[in-house]
C-alpha positions as CSV (number, residue, x, y, z in Angstrom):
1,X,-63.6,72.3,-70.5
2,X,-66.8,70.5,-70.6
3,X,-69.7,72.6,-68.2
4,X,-73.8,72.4,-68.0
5,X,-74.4,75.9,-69.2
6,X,-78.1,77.2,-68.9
7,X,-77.5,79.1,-72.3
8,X,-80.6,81.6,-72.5
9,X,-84.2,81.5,-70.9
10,X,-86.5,78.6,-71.3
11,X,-86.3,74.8,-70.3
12,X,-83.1,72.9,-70.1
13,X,-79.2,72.7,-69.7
14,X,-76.7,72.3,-72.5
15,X,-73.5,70.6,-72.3
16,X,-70.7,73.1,-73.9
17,X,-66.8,73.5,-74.3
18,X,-66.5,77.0,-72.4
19,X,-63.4,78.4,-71.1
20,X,-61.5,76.8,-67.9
21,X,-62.4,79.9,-65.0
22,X,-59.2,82.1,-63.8
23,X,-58.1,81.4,-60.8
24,X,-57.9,85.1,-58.5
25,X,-55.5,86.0,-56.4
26,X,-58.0,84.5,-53.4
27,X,-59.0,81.5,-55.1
28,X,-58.1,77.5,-55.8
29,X,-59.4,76.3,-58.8
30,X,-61.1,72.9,-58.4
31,X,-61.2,69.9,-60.9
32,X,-64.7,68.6,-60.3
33,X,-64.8,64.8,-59.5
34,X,-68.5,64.8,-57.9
35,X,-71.6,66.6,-57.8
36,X,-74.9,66.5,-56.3
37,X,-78.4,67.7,-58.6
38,X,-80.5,69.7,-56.2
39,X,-84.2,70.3,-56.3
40,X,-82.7,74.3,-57.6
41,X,-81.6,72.4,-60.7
42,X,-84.8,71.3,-61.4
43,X,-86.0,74.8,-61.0
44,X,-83.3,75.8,-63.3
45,X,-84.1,73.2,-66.0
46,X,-87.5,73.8,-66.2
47,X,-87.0,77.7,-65.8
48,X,-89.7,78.0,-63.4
49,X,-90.9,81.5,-61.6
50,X,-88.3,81.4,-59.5
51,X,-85.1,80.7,-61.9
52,X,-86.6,83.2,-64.7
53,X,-86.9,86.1,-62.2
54,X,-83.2,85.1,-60.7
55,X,-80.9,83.8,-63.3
56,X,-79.2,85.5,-65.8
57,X,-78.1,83.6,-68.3
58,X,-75.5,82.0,-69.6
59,X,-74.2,80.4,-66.2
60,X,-72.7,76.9,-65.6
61,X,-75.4,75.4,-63.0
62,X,-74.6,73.2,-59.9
63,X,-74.0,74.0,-56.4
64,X,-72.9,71.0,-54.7
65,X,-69.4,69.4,-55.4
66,X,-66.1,68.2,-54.3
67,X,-62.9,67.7,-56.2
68,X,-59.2,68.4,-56.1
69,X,-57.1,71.7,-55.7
70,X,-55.3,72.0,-59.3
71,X,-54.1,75.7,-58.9
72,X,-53.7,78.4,-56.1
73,X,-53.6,82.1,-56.1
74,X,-50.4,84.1,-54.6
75,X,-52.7,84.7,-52.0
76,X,-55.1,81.4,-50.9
77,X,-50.9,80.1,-51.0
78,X,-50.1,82.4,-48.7
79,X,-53.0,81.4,-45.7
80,X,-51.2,77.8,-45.7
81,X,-54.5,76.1,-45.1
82,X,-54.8,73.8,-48.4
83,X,-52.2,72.9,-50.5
84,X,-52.6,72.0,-54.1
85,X,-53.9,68.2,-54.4
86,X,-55.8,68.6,-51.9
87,X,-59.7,66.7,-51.8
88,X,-61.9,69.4,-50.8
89,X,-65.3,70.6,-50.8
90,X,-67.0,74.0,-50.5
91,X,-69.5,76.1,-49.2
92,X,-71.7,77.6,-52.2
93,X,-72.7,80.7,-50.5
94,X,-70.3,83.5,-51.5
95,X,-70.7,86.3,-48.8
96,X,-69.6,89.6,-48.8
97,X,-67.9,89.8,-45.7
98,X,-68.8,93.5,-44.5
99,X,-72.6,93.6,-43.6
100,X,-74.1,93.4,-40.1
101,X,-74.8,89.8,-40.7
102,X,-71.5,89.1,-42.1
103,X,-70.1,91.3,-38.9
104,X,-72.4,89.3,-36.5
105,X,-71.2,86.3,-37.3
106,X,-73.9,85.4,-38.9
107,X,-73.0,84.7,-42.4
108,X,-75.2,82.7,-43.7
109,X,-77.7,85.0,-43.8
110,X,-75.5,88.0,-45.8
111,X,-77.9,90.2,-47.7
112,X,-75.5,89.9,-50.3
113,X,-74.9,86.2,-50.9
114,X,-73.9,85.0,-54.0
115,X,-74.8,81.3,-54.8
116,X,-72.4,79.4,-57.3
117,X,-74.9,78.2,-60.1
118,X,-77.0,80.2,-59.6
119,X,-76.0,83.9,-59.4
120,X,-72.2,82.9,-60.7
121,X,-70.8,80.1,-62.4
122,X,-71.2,76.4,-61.1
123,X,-70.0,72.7,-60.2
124,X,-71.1,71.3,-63.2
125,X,-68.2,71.3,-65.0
126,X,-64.9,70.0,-65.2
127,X,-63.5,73.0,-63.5
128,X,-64.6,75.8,-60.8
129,X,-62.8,78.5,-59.2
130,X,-63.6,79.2,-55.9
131,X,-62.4,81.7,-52.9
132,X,-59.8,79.8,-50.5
133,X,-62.4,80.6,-47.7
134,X,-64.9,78.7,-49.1
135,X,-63.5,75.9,-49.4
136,X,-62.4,73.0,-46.8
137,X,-60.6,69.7,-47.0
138,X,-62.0,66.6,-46.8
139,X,-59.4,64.7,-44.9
140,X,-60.9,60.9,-46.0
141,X,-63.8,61.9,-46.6
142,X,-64.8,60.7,-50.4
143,X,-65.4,62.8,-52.7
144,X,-68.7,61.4,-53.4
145,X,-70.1,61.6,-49.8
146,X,-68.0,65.5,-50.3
147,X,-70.5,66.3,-52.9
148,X,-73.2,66.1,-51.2
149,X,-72.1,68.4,-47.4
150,X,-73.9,71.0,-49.3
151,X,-77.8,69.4,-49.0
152,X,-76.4,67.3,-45.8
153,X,-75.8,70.8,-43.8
154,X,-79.1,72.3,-44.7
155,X,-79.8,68.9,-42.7
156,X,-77.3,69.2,-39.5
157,X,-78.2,73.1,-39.6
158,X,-82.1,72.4,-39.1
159,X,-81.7,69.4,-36.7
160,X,-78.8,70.5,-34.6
161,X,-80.8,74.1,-33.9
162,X,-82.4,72.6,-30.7
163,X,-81.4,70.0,-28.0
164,X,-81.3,66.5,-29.5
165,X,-79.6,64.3,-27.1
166,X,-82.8,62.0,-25.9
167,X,-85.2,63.9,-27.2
168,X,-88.4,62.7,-29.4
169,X,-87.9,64.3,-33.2
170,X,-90.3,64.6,-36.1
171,X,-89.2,65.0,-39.3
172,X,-91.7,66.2,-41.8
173,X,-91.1,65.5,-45.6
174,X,-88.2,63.0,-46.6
175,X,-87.1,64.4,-49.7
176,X,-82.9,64.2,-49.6
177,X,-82.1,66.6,-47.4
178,X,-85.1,64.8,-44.9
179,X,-83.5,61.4,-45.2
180,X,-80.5,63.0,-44.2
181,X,-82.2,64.7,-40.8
182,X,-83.3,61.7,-39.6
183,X,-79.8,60.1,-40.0
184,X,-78.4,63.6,-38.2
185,X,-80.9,63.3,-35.5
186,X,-80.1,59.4,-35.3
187,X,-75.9,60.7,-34.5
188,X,-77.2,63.2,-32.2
189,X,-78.9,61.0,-29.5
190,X,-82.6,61.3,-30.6
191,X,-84.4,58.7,-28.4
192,X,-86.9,58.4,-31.0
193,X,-86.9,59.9,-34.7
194,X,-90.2,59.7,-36.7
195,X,-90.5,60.5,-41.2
196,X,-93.4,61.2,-43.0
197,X,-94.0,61.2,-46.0
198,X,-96.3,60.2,-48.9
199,X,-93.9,58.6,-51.1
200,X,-93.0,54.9,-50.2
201,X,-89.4,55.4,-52.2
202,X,-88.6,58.0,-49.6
203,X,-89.9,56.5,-46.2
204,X,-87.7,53.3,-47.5
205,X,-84.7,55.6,-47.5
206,X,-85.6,57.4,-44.2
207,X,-85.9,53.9,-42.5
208,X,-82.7,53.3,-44.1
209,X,-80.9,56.1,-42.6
210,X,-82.5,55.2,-39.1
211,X,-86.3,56.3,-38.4
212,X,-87.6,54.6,-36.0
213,X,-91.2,55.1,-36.7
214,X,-92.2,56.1,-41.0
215,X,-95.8,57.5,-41.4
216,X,-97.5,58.0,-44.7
217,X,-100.0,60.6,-44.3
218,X,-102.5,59.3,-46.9
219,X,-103.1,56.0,-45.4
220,X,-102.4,57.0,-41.5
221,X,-103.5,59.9,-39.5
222,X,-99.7,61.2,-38.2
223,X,-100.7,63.6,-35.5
224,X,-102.5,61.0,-34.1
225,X,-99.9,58.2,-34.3
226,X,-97.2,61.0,-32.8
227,X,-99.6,61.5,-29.9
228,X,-99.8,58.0,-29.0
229,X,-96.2,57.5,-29.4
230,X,-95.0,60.0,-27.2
231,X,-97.9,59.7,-24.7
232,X,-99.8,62.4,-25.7
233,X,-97.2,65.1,-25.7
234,X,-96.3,65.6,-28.8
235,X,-92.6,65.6,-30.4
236,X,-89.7,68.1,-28.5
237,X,-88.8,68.8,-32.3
238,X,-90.2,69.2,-35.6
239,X,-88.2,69.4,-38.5
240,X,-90.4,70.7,-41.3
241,X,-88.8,69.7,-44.7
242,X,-91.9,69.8,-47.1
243,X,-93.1,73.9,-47.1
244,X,-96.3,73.2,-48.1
245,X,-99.6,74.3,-45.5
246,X,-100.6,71.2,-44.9
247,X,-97.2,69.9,-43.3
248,X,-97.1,73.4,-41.6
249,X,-100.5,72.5,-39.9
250,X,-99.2,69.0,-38.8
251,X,-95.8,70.2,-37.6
252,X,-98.1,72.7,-35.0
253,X,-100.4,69.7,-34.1
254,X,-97.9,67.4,-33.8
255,X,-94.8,69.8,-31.7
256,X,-95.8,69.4,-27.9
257,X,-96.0,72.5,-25.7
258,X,-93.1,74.4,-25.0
259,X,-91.4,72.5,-27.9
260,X,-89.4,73.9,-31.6
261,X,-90.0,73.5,-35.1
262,X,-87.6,74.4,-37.5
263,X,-88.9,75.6,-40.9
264,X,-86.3,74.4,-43.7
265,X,-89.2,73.7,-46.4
266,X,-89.6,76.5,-48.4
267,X,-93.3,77.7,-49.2
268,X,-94.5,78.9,-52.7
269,X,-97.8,79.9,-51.3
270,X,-99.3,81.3,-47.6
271,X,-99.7,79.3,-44.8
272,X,-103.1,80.3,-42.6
273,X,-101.7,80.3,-39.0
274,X,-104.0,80.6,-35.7
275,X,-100.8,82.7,-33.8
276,X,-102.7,82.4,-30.7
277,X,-104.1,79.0,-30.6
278,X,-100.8,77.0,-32.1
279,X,-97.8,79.3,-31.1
280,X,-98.6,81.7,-28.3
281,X,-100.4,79.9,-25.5
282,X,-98.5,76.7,-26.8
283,X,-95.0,78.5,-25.9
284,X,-93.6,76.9,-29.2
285,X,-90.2,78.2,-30.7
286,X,-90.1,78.5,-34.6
287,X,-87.5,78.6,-36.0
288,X,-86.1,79.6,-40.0
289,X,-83.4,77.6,-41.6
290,X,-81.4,79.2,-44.3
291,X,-78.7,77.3,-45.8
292,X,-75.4,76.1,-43.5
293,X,-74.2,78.2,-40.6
294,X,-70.5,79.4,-41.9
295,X,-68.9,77.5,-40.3
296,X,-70.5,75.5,-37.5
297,X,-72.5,73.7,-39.7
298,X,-69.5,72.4,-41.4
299,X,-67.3,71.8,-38.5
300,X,-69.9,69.8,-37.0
301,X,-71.0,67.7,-39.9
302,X,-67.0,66.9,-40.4
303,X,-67.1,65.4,-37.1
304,X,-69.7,63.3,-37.6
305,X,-68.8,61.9,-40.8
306,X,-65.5,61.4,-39.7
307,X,-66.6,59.8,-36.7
308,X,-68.8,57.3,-38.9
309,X,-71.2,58.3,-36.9
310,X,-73.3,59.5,-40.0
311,X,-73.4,58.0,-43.6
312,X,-75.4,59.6,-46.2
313,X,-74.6,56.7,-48.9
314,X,-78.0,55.0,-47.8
315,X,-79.8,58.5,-49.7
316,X,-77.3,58.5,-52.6
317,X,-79.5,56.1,-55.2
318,X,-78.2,57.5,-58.8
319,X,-75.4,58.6,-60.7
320,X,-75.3,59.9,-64.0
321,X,-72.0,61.2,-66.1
322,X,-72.2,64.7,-67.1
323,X,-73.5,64.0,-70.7
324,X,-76.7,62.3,-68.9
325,X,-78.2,65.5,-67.6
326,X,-81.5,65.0,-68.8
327,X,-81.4,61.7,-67.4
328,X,-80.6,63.0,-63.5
329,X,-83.3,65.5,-63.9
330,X,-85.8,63.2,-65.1
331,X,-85.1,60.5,-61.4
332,X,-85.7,63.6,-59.7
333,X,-88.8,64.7,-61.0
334,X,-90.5,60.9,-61.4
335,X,-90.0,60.8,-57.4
336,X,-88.0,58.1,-57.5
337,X,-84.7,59.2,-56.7
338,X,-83.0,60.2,-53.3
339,X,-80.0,61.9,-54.0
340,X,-78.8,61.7,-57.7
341,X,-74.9,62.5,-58.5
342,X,-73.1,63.6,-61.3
343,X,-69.9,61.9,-61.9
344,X,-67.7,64.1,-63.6
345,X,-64.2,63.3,-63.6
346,X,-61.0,61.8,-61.4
């Protein structure tokens, strides 16, 4: 079969005929009709800090797919949940099943998580094997909109952590996964959702997926628009999608007292906090977002998509076949792109 293979260490991705994966005793094995490129791609292509001191090459990259079931083992037959033929998608994090955070139902955070792509074989490829509880149907969902519950969870997951229903919502940094917040917090019941960002491209798509209010903090002074627009409160809810200082800063200015932020952006330096001043005597909740509750997150963003209460095709702006790897990577990294998509096969 045909798979992106990051071959050895260094920049890029090649495109090689590699073996079709075994499908376990526990596992389906998928054909691959859609994928999504993630910001960890690009990390992976340009073999950053981050990929060099994680991957292990060779391993077939990609994280965010849906396809069909080709072939079951004895036993993913046996739990009579999916049949063969079957549209599904997956969750990427492969747990372990037996530590406390396994145990406490808390999954998502297992100490020993294995992420497809990245610490085992990917989606970017014709084929993937993958354990039976991983994976979920789509029932009419496409497979396009499938391949991309991966990036739209981190979304539900960060906005759905506090009480939405009429309350005022900032989200910080409209990358893909942002977009996607403000179109979560939009089917929630947000009375009023406000984006930043400093990339026109991405408060177009934000407004697209239903912000009321998009601020570009290099022409506008966003604490001080959020103040006025909430009547000097401040928002009930920060989503902080952007990591860096600065938006950390903002997100405390901006929250009101007594109110959340939830911290999805990932840092790759330290944030200067005043504990006291911005989080103590302002009774404000922070909260960390790793990946999708297993299997809330899921449940929840099912419903809604089914619902048609939420549709991420506004954020979905490229796709690219397999052989155009480069291509994808390149949209992503020129800041032009929402959510770019691999179409792989049928």
């Amino acid at each position: 079969m045909r798979a992106l293979v990051k071959v050895s260490p260094g920049p890029g991705i090649v495109l090689r005929e590699v073996p079709v994966p075994a499908c376990g005793a526990s596992d389906v094995l998928i054909r691959v009709h859609h994928a999504g490129v993630c910001g960890t791609d690009v990390h992976i292509w340009e073999w950053d800090s981050w990929a060099s001191g994680r991957l292990k090459p060779p391993v077939t990259v990609g994280h965010e797919f849906a396809g069909q079931i080709t072939e079951m083992g004895s036993e993913a037959s046996a739990a009579g949940l999916i049949s063969v033929g079957d549209l599904v998608t997956a969750e990427g994090h492969v747990v372990c099943g037996h530590c406390l955070q396994c145990r406490l139902g808390d999954a998502h955070l297992c100490r020993r998580t294995q992420i497809i792509g990245v610490d085992r074989n990917g989606a970017f490829a014709d084929f993937i094997a993958m354990p039976v509880s991983n994976v979920m149907r789509l029932d009419g969902i496409p497979t396009e909109i499938g391949a991309v519950m991966d990036p739209m969870g981190n979304a539900v997951h960060t906005v759905l952590e506090g009480d939405v229903p009429g309350s005022t919502v900032f989200v910080l940094g409209c990358g893909p996964i942002g977009c996607f917040a403000v179109g979560v917090a939009r089917a929630a019941g947000a009375s009023l959702v406000i984006a930043s960002d400093y990339n026109p491209k991405r408060l177009h798509l934000a407004r697209a997926m239903g912000a009321h209010v998009t601020l570009n903090p290099g022409s506008e002074d966003v604490v001080a628009r959020i103040l006025e627009l909430t009547s000097g409160d401040g928002v009930d809810l920060v989503c902080e999608m952007s990591g860096h200082p600065n938006g950390h800063a903002q997100a405390l200015s901006a929250v009101r007292r007594g109110g959340r932020i939830n911290l999805l952006g990932t840092p790759n330096r330290t944030t200067e906090v005043d504990f006291a001043r911005d989080i103590i005597f302002k009774g404000v909740t922070l909260y960390g977002v790793t990946g999708r509750k297993m299997y809330q997150t899921w449940q929840q963003m099912q419903r809604f998509l089914r619902a048609g209460q939420l549709d991420p095709r506004p954020v979905i702006t490229h796709r690219f076949p397999l052989e155009r790897i480069a291509e994808a990577i390149q949209v992503i990294k020129d800041g032009q792109a929402g959510k770019v998509i691999l179409e792989v096969g049928a």
